[in-house]
C-alpha positions in Angstrom: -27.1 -51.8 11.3 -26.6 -52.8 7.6 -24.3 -50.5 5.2 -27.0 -48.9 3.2 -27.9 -47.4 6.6 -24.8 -46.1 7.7 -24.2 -44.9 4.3 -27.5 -43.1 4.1 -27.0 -41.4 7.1 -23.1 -40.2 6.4 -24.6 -39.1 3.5 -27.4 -37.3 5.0 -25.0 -35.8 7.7 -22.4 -34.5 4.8 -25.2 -32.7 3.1 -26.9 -31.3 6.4 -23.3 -30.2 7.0 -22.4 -28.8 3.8 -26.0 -26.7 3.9 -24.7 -25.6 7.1 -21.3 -24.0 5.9 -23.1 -23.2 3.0 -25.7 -20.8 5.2 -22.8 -19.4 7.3 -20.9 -18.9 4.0 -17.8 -20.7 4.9 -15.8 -22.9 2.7 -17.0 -26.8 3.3 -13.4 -28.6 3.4 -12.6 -32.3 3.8 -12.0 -31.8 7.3 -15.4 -31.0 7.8 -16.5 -34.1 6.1 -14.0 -35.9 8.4 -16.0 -34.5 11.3 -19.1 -35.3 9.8 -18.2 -39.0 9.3 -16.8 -39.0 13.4 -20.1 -37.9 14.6 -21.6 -40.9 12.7 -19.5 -43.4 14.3 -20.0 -41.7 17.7 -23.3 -42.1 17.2 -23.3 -45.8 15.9 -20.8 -47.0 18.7 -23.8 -45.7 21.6 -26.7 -47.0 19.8 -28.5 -48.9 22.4 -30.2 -52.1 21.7 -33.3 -51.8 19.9 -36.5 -53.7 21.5 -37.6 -56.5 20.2 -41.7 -56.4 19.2 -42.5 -58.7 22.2 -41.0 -56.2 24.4 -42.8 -53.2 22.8 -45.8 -55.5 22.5 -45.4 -55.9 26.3 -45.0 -52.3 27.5 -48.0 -51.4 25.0 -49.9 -53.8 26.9 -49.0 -52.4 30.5 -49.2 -48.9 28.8 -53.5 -49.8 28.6 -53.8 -51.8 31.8 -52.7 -49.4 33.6 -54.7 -46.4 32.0 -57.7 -47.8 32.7 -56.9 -49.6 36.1 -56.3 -52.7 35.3 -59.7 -53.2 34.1 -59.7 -56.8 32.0 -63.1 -56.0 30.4 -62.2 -52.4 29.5 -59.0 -53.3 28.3 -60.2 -56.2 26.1 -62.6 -53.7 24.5 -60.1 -51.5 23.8 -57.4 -53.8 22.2 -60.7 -55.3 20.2 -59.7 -58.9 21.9 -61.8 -60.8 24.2 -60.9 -61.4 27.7 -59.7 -64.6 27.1 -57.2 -63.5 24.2 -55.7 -61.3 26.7 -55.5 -62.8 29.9 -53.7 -65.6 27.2 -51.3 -62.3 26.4 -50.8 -61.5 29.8 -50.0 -65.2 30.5 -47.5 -64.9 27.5 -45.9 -62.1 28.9 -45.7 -62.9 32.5 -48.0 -60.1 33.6 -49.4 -60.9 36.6 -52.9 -59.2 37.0 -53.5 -56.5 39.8 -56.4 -55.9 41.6 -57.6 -52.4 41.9 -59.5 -51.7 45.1 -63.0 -50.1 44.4 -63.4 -47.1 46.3 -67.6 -47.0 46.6 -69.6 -49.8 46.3 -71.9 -49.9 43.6 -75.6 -49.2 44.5 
C-alpha cells in the first residue's frame, strides 16, 4: 500500500472520527486522533494479500462453470468466447473439465 493511501484513509478516519465526537458533542482531543491513527495501523498490519487478476479471473471462471453445470457450450456463450478460447482458459488455469451426468436421455 503506497502513502497517498494510507494517508487518505488516516485522513478519512480522523474526520469520520471527529464527526463522531462532534454528533455526541464531546470535545475531539489528540488522543482521539492517536486512536484514530492505531486503528489504521491495526488495520494495515492484517490486510490479507490481495488476488492477483489471474486468480479472480480463475474463480470467475469456476464461478460460470459451475452455474450452469459445467456446460462448455453454455458457458462459452455466456463469456462471448468460443469453445475453443475457453477450453484454451481452462488449460491456462489448470481446470480440469467435469462431466455432469445427464439425468434423462434426450428423446
Amino acid at each position: 500500500m503506497d502513502i497517498k493511501t494510507v494517508a487518505k484513509a488516516a485522513f478519512g478516519m480522523y474526520l469520520e472520527a471527529a464527526k463522531q465526537s462532534f454528533d455526541k458533542g464531546e470535545y475531539f482531543s489528540a488522543d482521539k486522533l492517536l486512536g484514530t491513527a492505531r486503528e489504521l495501523l491495526a488495520e494495515l498490519a492484517e490486510e490479507k494479500p490481495v488476488a492477483t487478476p489471474s486468480e479472480v479471473n480463475k474463480a470467475k471462471l469456476i464461478r460460470v462453470l459451475e452455474a450452469n453445470d459445467w456446460n462448455v457450450a453454455l458457458v462459452s456463450r455466456e463469456l462471448g468466447v468460443t469453445r475453443r478460447t475457453l477450453y484454451m482458459r481452462m488449460a491456462a488455469f489448470e481446470i480440469e473439465r467435469k462431466k455432469v451426468p445427464r439425468l434423462a436421455k434426450p428423446i
